[in-house]
SEVEXTI-866712 format. One line per 2 residues: their letters; for each residue y, z, x of N, C-alpha, C. Coordinates in pm, whole numbers, plus 50000, padded with zeros to 5 digits. Example, Ala and Ser with C-alpha at 12.3 -4.5 7.8 and 13.67 -1.06 7.14 Angstrom:
AS> 49431:50780:51319:49550:50780:51230:49670:50780:51320 | 49775:50708:51285:49894:50714:51367:50003:50787:51290
***
This chain:
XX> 50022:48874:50674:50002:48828:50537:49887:48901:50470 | 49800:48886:50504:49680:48978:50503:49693:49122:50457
XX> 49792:49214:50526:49809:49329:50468:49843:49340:50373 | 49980:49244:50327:50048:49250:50249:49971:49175:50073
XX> 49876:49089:50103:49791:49050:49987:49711:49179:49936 | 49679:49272:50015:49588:49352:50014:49644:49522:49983
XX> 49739:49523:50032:49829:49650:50034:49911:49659:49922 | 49977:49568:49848:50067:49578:49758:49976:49618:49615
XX> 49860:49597:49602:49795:49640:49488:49813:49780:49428 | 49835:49769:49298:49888:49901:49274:49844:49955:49176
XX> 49765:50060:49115:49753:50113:48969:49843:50135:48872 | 49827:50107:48755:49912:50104:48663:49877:50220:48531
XX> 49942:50253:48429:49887:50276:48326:49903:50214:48211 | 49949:50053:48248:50001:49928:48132:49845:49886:48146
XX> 49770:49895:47992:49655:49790:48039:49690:49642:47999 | 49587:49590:48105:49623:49403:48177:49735:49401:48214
XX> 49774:49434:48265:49918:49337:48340:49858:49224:48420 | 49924:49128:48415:49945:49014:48482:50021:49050:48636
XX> 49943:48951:48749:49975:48967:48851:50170:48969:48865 | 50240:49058:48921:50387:49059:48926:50494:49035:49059
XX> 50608:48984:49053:50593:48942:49170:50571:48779:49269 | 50604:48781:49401:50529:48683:49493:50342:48707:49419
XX> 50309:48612:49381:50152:48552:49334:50094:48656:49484 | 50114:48574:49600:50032:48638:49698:50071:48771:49730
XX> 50166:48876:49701:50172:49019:49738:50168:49079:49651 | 50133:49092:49508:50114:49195:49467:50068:49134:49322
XX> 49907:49273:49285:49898:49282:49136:49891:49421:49109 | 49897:49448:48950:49863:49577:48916:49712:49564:48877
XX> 49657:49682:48841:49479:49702:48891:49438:49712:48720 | 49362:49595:48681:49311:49526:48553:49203:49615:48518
XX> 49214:49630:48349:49059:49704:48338:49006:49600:48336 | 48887:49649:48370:48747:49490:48339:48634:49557:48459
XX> 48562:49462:48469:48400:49499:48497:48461:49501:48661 | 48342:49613:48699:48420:49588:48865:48315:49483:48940
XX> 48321:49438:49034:48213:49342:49106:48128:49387:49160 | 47995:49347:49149:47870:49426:49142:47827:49448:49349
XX> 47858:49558:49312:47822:49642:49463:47973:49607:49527 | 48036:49599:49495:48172:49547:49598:48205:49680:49693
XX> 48193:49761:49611:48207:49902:49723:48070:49886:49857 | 47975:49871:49842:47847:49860:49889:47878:49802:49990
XX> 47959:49652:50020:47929:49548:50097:48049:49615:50274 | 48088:49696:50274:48162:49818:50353:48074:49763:50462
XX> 48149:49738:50579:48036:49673:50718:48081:49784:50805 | 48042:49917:50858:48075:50012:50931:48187:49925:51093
XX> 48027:49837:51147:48037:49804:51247:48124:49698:51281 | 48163:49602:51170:48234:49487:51158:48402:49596:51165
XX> 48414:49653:51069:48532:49746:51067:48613:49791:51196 | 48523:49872:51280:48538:49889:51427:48567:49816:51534
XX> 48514:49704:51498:48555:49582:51595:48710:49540:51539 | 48709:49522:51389:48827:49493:51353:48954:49546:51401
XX> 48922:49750:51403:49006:49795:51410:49090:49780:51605 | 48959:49730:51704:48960:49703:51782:49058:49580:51773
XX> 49078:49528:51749:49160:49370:51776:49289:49387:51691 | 49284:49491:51600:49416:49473:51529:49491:49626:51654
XX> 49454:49702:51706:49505:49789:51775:49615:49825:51873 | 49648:49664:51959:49700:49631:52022:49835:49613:51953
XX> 49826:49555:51824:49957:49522:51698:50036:49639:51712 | 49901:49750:51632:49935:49863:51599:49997:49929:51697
XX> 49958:49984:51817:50030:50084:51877:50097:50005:52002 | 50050:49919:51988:50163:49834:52077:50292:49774:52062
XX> 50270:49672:51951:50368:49600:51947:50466:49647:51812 | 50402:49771:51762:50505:49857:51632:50539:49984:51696
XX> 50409:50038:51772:50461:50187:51844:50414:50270:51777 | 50298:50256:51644:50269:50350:51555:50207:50472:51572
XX> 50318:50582:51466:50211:50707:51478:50193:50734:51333 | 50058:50822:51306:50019:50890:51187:49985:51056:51234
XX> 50073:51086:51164:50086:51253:51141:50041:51322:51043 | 49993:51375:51066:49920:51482:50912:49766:51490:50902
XX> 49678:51378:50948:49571:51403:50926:49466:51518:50942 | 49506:51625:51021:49457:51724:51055:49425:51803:50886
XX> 49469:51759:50789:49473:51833:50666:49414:51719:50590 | 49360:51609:50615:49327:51522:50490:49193:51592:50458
XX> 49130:51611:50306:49033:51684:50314:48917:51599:50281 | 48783:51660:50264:48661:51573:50316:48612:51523:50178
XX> 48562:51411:50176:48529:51310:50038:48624:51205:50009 | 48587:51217:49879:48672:51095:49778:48827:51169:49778
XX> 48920:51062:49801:49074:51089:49809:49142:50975:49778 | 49250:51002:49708:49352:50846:49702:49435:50892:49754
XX> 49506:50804:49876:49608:50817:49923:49701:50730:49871 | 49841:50795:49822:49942:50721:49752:50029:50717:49846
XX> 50124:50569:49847:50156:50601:49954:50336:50482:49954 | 50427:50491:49989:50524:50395:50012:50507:50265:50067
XX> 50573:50158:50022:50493:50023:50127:50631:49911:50157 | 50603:49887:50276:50764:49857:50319:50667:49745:50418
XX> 50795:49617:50427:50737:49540:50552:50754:49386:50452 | 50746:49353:50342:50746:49242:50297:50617:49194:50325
XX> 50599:49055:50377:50512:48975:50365:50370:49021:50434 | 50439:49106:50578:50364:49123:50698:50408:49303:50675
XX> 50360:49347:50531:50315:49464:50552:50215:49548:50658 | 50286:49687:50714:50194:49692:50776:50122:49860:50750
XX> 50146:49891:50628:50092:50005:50593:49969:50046:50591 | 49906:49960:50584:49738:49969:50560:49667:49949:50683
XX> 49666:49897:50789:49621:49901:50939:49684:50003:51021 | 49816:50045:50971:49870:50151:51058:49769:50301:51015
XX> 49783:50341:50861:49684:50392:50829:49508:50412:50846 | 49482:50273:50833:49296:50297:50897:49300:50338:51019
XX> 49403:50233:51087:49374:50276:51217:49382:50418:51314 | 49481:50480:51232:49445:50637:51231:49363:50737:51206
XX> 49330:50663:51078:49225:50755:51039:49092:50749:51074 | 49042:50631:51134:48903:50558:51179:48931:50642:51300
XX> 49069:50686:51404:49027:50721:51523:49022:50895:51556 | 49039:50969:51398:49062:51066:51356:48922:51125:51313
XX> 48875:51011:51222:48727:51051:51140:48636:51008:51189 | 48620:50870:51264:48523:50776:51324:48518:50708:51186
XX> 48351:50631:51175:48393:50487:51071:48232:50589:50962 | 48217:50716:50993:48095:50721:50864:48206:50682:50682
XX> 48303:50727:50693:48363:50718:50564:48507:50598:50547 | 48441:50524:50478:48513:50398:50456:48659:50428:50418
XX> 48763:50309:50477:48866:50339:50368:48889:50167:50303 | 48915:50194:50168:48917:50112:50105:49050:50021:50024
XX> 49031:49906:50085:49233:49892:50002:49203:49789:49853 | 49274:49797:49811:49272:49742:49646:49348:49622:49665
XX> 49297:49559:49632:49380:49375:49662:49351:49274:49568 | 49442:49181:49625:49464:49047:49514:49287:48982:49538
XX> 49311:48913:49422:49159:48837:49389:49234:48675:49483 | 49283:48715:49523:49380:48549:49601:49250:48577:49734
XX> 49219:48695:49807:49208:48685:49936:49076:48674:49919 | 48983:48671:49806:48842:48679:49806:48791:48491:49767
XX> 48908:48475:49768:48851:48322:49756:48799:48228:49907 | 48712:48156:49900:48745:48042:50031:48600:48104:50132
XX> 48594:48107:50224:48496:48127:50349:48553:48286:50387 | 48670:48311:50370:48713:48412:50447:48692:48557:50314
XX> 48656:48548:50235:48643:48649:50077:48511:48765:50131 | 48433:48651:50201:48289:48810:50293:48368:48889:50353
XX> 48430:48820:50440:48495:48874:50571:48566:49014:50498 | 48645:48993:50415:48741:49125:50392:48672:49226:50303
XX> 48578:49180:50242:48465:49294:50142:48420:49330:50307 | 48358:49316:50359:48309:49360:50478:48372:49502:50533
XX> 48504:49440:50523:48624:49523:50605:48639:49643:50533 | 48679:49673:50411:48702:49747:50343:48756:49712:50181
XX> 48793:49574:50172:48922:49511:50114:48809:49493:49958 | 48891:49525:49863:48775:49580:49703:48893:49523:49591
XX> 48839:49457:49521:48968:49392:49396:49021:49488:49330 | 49169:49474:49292:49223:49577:49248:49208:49592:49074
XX> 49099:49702:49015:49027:49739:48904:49026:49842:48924 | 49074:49926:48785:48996:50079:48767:48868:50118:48781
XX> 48811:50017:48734:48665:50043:48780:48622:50047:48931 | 48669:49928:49028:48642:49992:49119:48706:50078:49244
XX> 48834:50102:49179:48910:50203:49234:48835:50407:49167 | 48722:50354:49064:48715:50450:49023:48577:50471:49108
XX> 48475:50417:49140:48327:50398:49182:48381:50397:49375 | 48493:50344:49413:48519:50387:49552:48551:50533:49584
XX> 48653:50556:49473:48657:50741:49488:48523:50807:49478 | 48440:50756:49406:48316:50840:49355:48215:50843:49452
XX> 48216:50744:49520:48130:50737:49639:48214:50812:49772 | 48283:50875:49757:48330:50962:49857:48428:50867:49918
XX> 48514:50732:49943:48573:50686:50019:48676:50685:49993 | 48748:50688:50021:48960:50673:50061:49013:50572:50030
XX> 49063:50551:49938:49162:50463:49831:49277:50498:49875 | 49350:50373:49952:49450:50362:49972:49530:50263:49842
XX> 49637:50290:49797:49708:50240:49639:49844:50270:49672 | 49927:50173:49684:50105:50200:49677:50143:50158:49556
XX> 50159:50263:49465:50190:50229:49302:50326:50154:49290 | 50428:50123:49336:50536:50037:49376:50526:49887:49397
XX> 50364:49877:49464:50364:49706:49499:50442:49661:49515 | 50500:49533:49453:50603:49423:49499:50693:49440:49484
XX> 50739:49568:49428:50866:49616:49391:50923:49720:49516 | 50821:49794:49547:50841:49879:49639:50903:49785:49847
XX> 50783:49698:49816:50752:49629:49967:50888:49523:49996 | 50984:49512:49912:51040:49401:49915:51185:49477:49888
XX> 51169:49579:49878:51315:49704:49859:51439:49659:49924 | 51551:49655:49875:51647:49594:49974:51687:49716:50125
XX> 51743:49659:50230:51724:49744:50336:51859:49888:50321 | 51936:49868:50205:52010:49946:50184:51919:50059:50058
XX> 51794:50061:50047:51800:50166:49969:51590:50213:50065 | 51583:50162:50225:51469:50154:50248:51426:50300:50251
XX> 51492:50387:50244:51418:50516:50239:51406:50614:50138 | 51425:50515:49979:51410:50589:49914:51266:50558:49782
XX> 51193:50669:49777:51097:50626:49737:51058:50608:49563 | 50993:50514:49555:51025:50420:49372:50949:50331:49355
XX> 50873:50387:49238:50750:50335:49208:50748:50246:49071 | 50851:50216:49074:50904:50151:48936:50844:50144:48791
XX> 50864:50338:48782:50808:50369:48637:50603:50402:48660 | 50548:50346:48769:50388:50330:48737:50344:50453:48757
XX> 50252:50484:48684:50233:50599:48714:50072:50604:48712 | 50000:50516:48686:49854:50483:48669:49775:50558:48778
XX> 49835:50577:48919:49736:50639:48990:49733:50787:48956 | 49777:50842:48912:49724:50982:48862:49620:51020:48771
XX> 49572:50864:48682:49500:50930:48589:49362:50853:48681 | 49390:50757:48780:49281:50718:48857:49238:50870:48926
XX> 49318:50952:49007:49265:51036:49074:49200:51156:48969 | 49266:51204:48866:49199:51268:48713:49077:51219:48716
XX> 49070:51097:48652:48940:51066:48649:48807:51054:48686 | 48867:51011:48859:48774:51027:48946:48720:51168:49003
XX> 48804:51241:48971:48750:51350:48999:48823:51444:49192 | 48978:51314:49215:48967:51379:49361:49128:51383:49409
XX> 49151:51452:49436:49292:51469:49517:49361:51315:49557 | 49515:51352:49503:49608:51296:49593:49664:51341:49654
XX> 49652:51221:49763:49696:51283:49921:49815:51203:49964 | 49940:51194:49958:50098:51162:49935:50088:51089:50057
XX> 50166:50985:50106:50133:50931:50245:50276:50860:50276 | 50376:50892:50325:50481:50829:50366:50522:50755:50523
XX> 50564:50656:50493:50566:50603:50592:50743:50526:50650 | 50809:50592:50796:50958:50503:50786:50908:50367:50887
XX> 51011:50253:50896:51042:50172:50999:50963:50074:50948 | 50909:50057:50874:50844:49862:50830:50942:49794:50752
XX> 51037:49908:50700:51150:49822:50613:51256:49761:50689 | 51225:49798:50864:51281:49752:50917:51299:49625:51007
XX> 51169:49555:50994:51163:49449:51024:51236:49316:50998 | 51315:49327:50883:51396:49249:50871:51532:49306:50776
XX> 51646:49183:50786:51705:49261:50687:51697:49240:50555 | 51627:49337:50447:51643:49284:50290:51738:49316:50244
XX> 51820:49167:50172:51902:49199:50081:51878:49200:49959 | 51799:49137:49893:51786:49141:49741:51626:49123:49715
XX> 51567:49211:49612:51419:49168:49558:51473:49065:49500 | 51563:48993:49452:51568:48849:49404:51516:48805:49267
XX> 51513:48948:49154:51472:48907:49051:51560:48813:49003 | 51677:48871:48970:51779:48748:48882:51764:48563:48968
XX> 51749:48536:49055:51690:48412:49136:51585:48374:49064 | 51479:48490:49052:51364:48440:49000:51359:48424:48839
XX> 51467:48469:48822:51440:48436:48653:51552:48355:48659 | 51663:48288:48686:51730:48180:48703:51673:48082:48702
XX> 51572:48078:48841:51422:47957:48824:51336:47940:48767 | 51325:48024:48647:51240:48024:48595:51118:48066:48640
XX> 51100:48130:48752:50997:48129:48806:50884:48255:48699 | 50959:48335:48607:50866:48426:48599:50803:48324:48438
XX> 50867:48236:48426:50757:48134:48322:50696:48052:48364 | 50714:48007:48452:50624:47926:48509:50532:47928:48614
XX> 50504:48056:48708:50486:48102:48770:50426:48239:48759 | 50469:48324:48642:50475:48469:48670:50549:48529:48750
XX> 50574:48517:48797:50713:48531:48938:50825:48600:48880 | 50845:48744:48928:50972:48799:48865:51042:48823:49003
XX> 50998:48833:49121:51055:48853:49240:51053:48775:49351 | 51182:48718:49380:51229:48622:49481:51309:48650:49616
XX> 51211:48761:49701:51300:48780:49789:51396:48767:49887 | 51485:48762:49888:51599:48742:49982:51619:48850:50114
XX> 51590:48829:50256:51598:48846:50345:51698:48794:50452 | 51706:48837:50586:51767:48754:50674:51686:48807:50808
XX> 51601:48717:50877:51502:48767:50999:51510:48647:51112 | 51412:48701:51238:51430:48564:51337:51286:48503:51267
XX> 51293:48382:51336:51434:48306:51379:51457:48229:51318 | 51459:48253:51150:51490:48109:51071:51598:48160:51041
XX> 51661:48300:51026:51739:48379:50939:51783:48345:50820 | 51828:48326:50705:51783:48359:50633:51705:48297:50540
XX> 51612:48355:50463:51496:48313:50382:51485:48382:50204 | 51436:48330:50166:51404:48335:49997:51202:48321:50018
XX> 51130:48400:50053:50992:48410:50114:50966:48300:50243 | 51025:48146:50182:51046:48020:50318:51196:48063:50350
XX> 51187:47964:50486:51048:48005:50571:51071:48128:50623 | 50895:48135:50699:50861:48272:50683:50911:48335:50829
XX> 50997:48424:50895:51032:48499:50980:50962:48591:51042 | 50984:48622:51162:50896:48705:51232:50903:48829:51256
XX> 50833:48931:51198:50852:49095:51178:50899:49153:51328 | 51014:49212:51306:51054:49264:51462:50955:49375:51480
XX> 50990:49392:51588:50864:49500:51707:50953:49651:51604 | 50906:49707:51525:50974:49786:51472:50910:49925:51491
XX> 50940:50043:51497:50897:50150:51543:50809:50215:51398 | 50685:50256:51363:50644:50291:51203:50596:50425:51250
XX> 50643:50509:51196:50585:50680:51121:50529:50683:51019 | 50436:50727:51040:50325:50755:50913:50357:50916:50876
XX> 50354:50976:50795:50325:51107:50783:50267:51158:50679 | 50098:51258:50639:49987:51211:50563:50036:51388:50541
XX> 50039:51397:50403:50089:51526:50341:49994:51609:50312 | 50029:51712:50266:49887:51804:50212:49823:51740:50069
XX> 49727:51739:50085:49666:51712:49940:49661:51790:49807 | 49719:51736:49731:49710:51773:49553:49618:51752:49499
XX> 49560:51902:49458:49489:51917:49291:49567:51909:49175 | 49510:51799:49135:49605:51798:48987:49605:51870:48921
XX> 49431:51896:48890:49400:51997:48752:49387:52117:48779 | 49438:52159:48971:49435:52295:48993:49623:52308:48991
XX> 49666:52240:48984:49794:52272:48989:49841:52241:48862 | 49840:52163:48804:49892:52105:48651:49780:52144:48523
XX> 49700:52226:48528:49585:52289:48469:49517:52143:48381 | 49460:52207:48277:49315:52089:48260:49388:51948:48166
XX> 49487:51964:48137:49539:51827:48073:49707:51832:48135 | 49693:51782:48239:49804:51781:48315:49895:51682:48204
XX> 50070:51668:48233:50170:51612:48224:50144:51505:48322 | 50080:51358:48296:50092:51242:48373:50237:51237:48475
XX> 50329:51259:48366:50465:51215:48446:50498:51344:48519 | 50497:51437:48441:50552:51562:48581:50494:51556:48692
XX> 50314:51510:48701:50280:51517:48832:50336:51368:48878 | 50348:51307:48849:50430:51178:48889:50534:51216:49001
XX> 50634:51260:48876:50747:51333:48916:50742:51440:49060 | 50604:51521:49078:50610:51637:49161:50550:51537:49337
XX> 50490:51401:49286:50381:51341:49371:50553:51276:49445 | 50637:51179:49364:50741:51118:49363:50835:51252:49472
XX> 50863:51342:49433:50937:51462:49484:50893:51471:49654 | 50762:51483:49652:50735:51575:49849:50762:51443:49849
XX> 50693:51322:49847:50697:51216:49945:50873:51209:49941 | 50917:51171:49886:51096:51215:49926:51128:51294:49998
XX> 51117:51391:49986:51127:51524:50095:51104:51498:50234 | 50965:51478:50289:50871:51419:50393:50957:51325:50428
XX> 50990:51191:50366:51118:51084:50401:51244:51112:50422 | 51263:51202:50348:51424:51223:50401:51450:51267:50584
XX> 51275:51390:50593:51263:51454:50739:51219:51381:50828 | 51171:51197:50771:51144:51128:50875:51289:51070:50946
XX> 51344:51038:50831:51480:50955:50850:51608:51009:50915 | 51583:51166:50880:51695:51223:51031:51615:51218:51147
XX> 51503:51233:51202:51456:51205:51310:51483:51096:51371 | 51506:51003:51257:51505:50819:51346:51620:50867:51441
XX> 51650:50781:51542:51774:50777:51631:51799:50642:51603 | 51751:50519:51584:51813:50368:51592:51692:50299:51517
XX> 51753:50196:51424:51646:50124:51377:51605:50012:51471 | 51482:49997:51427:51331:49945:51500:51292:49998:51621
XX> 51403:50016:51746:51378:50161:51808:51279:50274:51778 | 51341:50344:51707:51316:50453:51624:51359:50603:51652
***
């Protein structure tokens, strides 16, 4: 649950949007003031231990690999990236946990998340970790301080994909993280990932459900997912099912200069379009590799 509050956050270039979606998996990233030092509160040592206890998940009980890092380059970077897995996303731990055992812990990585998980006793705990509200501002002051912005511009649209279209990548129109990385001053670094869409089977993001129920007036709620998993089989988010042992590939692309490739006032959407393009590519070469789903 945790990943998935935290992972689905996404940049936009609509300003304010309202959280979209399941309330708990996904918002788009609000202008407004960012929270004072929130980048700052980064616990090196707390992180490490973390990554220690979530590790066993990771390469155990999913089988995960991350490929590519040999090319991620040094500083501030946003990694854009596909996000598959529903509730119990697992894009964002499969990722640190690569890269923490790649880089060690001097350079933070940072995920953009719902203001849901900073509430309660447990809100230190994840500023600690890495976990930063999802704002331009401080998606812009984490790049600037040299750390790794992880952002799946797709959010709740992307994570909840039905299992007949899981390998194809769609960001539904957003295109906001490009002018985050413009701005900030730092490369995107494309990040694809197969096999979390495989944890269960999705049949429908469940908008028409959710606007049947009204849910997106009364609620905000435009997406009502429809699944079928163990061992309740099937579900509408209740109840909640248990992510099969599914096999996940990461694969971390070469990094893009925007303004060295798209010169000094780039086409937002062509680089969209060119960012949208490799990660397809990269997916298509993960997906003949698979031999069997959750296998892999």
């Amino acid at each position: 649950m945790v990943s998935s509050l935290a992972g689905s956050a996404s940049i936009t270039a609509k300003p304010a949007l309202k959280p979209q979606g399941n309330a708990l998996n996904a918002t788009d990233i609000e202008p407004g003031d960012p929270s004072p030092n929130e980048t700052s509160k980064w616990d090196p040592g707390l992180t490490e231990r973390v990554m220690g206890w979530l590790r066993p998940l990771i390469k155990g009980y999913h089988r995960a690999e991350v490929r590519g890092l040999e090319s991620f380059p040094p500083g501030g970077a946003l990694v854009v990236a596909n996000h598959s897995g529903g509730l119990f996303a697992m894009d964002v731990p499969v990722f640190a946990t690569g890269f923490y055992e790649q880089f060690g812990y001097e350079r933070p990585v940072y995920t953009l998340s719902h203001d849901v998980i900073f509430t309660g006793p447990t809100g230190e705990f994840f500023r600690r970790t890495g976990f930063i509200r999802a704002s331009h501002e401080n998606a812009d002051e984490a790049l600037r301080s040299g750390g790794v912005v992880v952002v799946f511009p797709g959010g709740d649209y992307d994570v909840y994909r039905p299992t007949l279209t899981e390998n194809v990548i769609d960001f539904d129109g957003r295109t906001g993280y490009v002018r985050a990385a413009i701005n900030a001053g730092v490369p995107i670094v494309p990040a694809v990932a197969i096999g979390g869409q495989e944890s269960q089977l999705y049949l429908s993001r469940g908008m028409g459900l959710a606007k049947a129920l009204r849910l997106d007036k009364l609620m905000r709620v435009k997406i009502l997912p429809i699944s079928v998993g163990f061992p309740f089989g099937l579900s509408a988010v209740l109840p909640v099912n248990v992510p099969l042992p599914t096999k996940i590939v990461m694969q971390v692309l070469e990094p893009i200069d925007v303004l060295s490739q798209f010169g000094e006032e780039p086409d937002i959407d062509a680089v969209d379009a060119h960012v949208r393009r490799v990660m397809q590519k990269a997916l298509d070469g993960l997906a003949k590799e698979r031999r069997f789903p959750v296998i892999g």
